[in-house]
N, C-alpha and C positions, 0 to 999 in steps of 0.2 A: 504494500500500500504506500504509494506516494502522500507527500504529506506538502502541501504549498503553505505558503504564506498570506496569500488571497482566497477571500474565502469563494468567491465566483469561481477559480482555476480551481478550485480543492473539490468544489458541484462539479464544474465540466469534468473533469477525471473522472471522480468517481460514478458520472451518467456516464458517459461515452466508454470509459476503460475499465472499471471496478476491479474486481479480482477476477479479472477473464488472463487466463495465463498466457496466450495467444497473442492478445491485445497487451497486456501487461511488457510481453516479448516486443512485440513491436516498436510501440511506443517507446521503448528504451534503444531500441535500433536506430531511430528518427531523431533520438536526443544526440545521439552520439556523432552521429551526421555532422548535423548544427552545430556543435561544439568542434569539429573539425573542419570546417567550412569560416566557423567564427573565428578561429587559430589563424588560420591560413589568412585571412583577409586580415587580423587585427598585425599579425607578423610581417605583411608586405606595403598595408599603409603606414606602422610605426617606422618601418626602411626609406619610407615614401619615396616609394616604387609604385607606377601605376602597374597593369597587369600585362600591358607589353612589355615594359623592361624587363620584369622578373621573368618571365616569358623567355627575352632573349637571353637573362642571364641560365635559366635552366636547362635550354636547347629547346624547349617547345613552343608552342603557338600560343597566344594571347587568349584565344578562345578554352584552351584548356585549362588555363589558370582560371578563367572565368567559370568554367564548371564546377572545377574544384573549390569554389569559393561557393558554391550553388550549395544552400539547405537541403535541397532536395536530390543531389547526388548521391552513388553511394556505392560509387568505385573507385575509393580512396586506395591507391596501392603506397607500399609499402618503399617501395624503389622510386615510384615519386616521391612522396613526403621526403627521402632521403635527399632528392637530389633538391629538393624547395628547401631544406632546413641547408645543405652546405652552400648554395646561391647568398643566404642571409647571412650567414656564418652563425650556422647553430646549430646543435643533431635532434633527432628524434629520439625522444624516450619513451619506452611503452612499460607499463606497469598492470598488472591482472591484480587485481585486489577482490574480494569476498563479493559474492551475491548475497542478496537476503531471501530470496525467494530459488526453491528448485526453476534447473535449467530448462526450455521450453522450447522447440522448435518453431520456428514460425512458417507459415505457410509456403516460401521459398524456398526456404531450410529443407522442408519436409520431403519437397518433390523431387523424385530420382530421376539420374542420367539418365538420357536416351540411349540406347545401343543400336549400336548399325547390324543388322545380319549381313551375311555375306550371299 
């Protein structure tokens, strides 16, 4: 159970998400996003860098910095944020800390590879 600060955001949760484990998974999927989309953009406008430079400092295209700054992406790799943290002079650190709730697949999670027959 999420717990906000507003009591409006703490209704909408708990209408929209409650203890749905599914939706719980999600919802925490989308945070994560945001939060790495808000990294990336708080880390190249504190450089003040628009998204072309850093772009050309990374080797890629201005459009793809613009994605990865998008909320709503969520194919943040691991080899980019690398090569975005040493353009800025800085590294990537990833940390696994505790869940409070059991682990929950989510509906993309769930569904299995196609296989080709021959």
């Amino acid at each position: 159970m999420k717990n906000f600060h507003s009591e409006a955001l703490q209704y909408t949760y708990d209408t929209l998400i409650g203890n749905d484990p599914e939706r719980v998974a999600s919802y925490e999927e989308e945070v994560i996003n945001i939060e790495v989309a808000k990294l990336l953009y708080d880390l190249r406008t504190k450089a003040g860098l628009s998204q072309r430079e850093l772009a050309r400092r990374v080797g890629t295209k201005a459009s793809v910095i613009c994605r990865l700054e998008d909320a709503d992406y969520e194919g943040h790799s691991l080899s980019m944020l690398k090569r975005i943290a040493a353009a800025l002079d800085k590294r990537v650190e990833i940390r696994f800390v505790p869940t409070r709730r059991p682990v929950v697949k989510t509906a993309r999670q769930k569904r299995k590879p196609v296989r080709k027959t021959a």
